[in-house]
N, C-alpha and C positions, 0 to 999 in steps of 0.2 A: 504494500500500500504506500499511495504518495501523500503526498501535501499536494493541492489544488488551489490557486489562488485563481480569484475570478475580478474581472472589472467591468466595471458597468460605465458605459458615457453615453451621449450625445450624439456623435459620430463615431466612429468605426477605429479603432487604434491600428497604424500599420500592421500588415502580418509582416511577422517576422520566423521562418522555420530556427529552429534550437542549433548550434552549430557549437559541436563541443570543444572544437578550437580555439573559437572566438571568446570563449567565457563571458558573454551577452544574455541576454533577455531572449526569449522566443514569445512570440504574440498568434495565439491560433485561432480560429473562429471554433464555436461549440460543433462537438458531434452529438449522436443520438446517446450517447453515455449519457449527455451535461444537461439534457432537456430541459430537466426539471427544475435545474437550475437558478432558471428564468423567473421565475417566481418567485424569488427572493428582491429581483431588481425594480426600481421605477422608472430607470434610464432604458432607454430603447437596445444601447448596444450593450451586447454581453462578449464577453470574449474571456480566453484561459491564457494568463501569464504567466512562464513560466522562468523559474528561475536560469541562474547557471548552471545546475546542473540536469536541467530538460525539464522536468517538471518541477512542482512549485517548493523542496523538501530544502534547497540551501536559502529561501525566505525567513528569517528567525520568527520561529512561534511555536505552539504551544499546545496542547491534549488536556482536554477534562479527563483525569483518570480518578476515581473513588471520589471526586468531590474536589480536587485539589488542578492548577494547573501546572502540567508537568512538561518540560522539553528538553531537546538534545542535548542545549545549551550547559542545563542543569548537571548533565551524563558527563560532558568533556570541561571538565574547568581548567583555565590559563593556557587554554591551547591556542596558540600562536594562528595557525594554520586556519583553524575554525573562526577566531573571528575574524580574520582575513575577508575571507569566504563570506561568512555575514556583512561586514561591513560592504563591499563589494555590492552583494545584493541589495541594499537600503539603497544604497548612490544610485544604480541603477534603474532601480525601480523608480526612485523620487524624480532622476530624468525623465524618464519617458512619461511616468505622470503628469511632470512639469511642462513637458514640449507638447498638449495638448491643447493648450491655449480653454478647454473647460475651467469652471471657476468649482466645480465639484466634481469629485469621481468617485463611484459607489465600488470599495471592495468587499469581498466575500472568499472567505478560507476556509476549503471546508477536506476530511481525508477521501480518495477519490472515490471509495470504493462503499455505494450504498449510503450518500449521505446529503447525495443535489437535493432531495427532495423534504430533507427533515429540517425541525423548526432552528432559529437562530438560538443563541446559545446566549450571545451579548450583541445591543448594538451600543456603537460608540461614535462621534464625532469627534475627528480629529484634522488638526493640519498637518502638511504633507510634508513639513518638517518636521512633525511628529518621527513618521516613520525611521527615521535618521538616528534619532535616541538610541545608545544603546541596552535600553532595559524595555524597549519598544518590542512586542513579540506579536503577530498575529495569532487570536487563540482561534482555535478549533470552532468552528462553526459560530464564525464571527463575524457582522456584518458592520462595514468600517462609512463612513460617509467621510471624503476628505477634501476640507477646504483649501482651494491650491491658493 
């Protein structure tokens, strides 16, 4: 199972295919998995961003587990390497957010497998500076509203 980050806009975010050279962003339109998706969004366009490493899993965040929110982060402490790799990701991602010219963008993180369709977890309103923090974690069926 992955991490799935979703974005909702206005218009349509480049596609971008995943290219594991580049250590970039990949931008895809929904397949028949992400349906149900859609129904979490009030922005017309839905699309799946994905991290550096193909899907959404080098995005730093977070699992409901027993009640508690728990992440990788938590698993690997003072690892060099790792938050590399996260910070990477936030810069990333707050670009392409940013180069939208949108003054809102709806995200949504949910794990990929059996989960587009079930209720959110938290909503939050944040700025897309937010993201950048590093104690900033998408949780687990989290729907993010961010003011660019």
């Amino acid at each position: 199972m992955c991490f799935s980050l979703y974005a909702g806009t206005t218009k349509p975010l480049p596609r971008k295919a995943w290219d594991k050279d580049a250590r970039g962003l990949s931008v895809d339109p929904l397949g028949e998995r992400d349906a149900l998706v859609i129904s979490h969004f009030s922005l017309p366009e839905v699309q799946r961003v994905g991290s550096t490493a193909g899907c959404g899993c080098d995005f730093p965040h977070v699992t409901l587990t027993k009640g508690e929110w728990v992440g990788y982060s938590e698993v690997v402490v003072d690892n060099p390497e790792w938050e590399t790799t996260e910070r990477l990701n936030r810069e990333v991602l707050v670009a392409l957010l940013n180069s939208t010219g949108e003054k809102t963008i709806e995200l949504y993180g949910i794990w990929e497998d059996g989960e587009s369709g079930e209720s959110v977890n938290v909503r939050e309103v944040i700025s897309l500076k937010r993201i950048l923090d590093p104690d900033f974690r998408f949780k687990e069926r989290g729907f993010y509203m961010v003011n660019l």
